[in-house]
VEXDREN-2710 file (C-alpha; in Angstrom, 1 decimal):
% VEXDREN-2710
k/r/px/py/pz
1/UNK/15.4/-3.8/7.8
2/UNK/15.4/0.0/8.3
3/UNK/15.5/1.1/4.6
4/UNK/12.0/-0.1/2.6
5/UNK/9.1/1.3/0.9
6/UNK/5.1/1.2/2.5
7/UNK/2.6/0.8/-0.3
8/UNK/-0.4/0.7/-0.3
9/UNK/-3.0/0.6/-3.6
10/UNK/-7.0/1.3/-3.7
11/UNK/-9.6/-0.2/-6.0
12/UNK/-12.1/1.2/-7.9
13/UNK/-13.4/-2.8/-8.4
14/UNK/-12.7/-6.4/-8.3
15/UNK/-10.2/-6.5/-10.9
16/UNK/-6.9/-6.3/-9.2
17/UNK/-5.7/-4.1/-12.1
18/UNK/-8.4/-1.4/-11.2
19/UNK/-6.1/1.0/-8.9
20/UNK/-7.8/4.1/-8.7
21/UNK/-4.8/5.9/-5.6
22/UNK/-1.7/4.5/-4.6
23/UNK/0.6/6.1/-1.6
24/UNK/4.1/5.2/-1.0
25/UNK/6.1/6.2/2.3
26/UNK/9.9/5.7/1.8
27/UNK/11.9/4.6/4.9
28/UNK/15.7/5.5/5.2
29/UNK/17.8/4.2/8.4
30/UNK/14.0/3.7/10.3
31/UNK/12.7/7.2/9.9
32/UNK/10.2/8.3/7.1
33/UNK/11.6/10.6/4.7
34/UNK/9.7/11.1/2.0
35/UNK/6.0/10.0/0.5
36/UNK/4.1/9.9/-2.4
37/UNK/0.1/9.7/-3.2
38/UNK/-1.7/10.1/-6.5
39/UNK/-5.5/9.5/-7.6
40/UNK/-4.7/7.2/-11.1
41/UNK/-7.7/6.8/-13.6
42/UNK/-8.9/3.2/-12.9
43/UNK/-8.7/0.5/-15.8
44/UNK/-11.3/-1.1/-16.5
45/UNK/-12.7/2.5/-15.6
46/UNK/-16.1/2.0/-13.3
47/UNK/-16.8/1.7/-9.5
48/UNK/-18.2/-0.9/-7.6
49/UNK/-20.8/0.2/-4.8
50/UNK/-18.8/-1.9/-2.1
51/UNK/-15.3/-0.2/-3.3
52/UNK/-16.3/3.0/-3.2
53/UNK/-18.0/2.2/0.5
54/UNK/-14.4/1.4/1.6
55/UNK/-12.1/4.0/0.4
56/UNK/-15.3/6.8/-0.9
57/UNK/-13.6/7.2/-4.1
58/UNK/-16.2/7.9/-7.6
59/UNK/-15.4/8.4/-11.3
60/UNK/-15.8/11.8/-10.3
61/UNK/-12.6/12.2/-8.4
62/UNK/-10.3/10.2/-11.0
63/UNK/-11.9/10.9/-14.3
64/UNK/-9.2/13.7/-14.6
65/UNK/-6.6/11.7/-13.1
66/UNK/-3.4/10.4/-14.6
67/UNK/-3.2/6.8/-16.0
68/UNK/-1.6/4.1/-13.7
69/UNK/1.5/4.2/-16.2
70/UNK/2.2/8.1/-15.5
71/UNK/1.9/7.5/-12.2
72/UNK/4.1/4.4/-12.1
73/UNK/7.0/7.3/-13.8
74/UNK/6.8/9.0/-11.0
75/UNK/6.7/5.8/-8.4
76/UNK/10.0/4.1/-9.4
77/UNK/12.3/6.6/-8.1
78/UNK/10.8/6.5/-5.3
79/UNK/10.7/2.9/-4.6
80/UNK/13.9/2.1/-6.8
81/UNK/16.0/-0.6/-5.3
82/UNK/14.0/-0.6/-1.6
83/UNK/12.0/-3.7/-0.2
84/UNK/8.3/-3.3/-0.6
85/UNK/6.0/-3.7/2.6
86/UNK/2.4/-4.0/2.6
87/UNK/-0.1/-4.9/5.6
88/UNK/-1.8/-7.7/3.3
89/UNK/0.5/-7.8/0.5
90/UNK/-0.9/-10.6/-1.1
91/UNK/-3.3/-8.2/-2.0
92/UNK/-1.6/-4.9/-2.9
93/UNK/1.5/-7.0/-5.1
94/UNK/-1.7/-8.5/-7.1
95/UNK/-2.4/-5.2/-7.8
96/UNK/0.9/-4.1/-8.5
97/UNK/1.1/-7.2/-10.8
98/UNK/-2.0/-7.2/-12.6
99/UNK/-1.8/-3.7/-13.6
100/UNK/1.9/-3.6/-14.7
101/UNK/0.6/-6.3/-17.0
102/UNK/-2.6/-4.8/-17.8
103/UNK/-0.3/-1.5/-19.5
104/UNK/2.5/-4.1/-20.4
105/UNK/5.0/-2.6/-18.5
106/UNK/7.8/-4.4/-16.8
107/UNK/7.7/-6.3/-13.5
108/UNK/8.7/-5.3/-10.7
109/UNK/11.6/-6.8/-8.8
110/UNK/11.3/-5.3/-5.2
111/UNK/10.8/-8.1/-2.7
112/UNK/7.7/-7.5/-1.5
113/UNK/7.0/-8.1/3.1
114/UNK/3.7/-8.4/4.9
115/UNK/2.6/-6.7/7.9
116/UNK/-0.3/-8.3/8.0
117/UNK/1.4/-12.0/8.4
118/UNK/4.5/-10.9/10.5
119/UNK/1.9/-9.5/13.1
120/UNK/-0.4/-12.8/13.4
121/UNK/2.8/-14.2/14.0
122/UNK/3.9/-11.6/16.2
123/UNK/1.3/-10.6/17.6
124/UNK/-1.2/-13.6/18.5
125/UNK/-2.8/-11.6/21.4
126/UNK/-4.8/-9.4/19.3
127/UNK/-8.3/-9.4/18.6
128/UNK/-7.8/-9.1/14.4
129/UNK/-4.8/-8.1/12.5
130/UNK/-6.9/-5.7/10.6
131/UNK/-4.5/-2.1/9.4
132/UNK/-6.6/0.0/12.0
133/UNK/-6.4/-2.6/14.6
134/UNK/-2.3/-3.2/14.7
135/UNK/-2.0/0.7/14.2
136/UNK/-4.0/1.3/17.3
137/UNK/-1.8/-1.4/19.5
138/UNK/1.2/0.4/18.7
139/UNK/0.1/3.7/18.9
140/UNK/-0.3/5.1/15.4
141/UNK/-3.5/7.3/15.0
142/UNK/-5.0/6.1/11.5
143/UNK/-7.2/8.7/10.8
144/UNK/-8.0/8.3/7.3
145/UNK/-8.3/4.0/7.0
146/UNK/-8.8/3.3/3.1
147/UNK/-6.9/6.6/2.3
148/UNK/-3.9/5.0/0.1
149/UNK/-1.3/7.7/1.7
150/UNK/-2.8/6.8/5.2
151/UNK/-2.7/3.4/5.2
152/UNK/0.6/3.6/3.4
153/UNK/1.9/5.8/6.6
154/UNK/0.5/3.3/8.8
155/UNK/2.1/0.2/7.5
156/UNK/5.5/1.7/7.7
157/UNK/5.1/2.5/11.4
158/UNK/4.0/-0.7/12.1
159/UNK/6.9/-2.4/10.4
160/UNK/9.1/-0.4/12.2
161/UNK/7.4/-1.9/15.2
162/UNK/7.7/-4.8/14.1
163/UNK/11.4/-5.0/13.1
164/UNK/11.9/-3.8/16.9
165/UNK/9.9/-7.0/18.2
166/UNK/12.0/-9.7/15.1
167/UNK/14.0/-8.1/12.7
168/UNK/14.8/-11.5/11.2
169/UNK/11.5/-11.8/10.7
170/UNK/11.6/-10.8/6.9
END
């Protein structure tokens, strides 16, 4: 696969439907060619203590912010028609999911991948198959873990990576 879509969503709590930044890398014929990143007004619209210690993120950085459904206007054409990869996509198409539903707009219908299985099954060796962990192994610098964008980067260098190791693997 060398055409697909990294995503990756943050949360401002423990409803999946919460996403308070997401950050989309768009991969064309292996190479990154174009990105995305917004802060989106969360929904229900508070922060957890143990959310915000991940990604930093307050009230006071998305209370101006665009809802999730002006930010999904300008998602699509990014994304339109390309496989979705996620490290942990169980989690980030949950979010996807829940908040599509939570502003009744239409599924999505992008197969979504995960980095985070193909490199457990790829990559036994490894100590954890953590985002920061699989980066480092192949050589990616993640300087900003829990920054949507970042981590959105990140994931499409390592499926790159890993479509080199198995690219049946999807």
């Amino acid at each position: 696969m060398k055409d697909f879509a990294a995503i990756d969503f943050e949360t401002a709590n423990f409803e999946r439907c919460s996403v308070c930044s997401v950050g989309v890398v768009v991969v064309r014929g292996g190479e990154l060619v174009d990105s995305f990143y917004s802060l989106i007004q969360p929904e229900p619209n508070y922060y957890t203590y143990r959310c915000t210690a991940v990604h930093g993120l307050t009230c006071c950085d998305t209370d101006d912010a665009p809802v999730f459904s002006e930010v999904w206007k300008q998602v699509v054409p990014h994304i339109q028609g390309l496989p979705l990869v996620a490290h942990n996509s169980a989690f980030d198409e949950g979010c996807l999911r829940a908040v599509l539903a939570y502003y009744e707009l239409p599924q999505h219908t992008n197969p979504f991948f995960c980095t985070y299985q193909k490199a457990r099954k790829l990559l036994p060796q490894l100590v954890n198959h953590k985002l920061d962990t699989v980066s480092a192994y192949f050589g990616f610098d993640l300087k900003q873990h829990h920054h949507a964008l970042a981590d959105a980067e990140a994931c499409a260098h390592i499926a790159l990576e890993l479509f080199k190791i198995d690219d049946d693997s999807y």
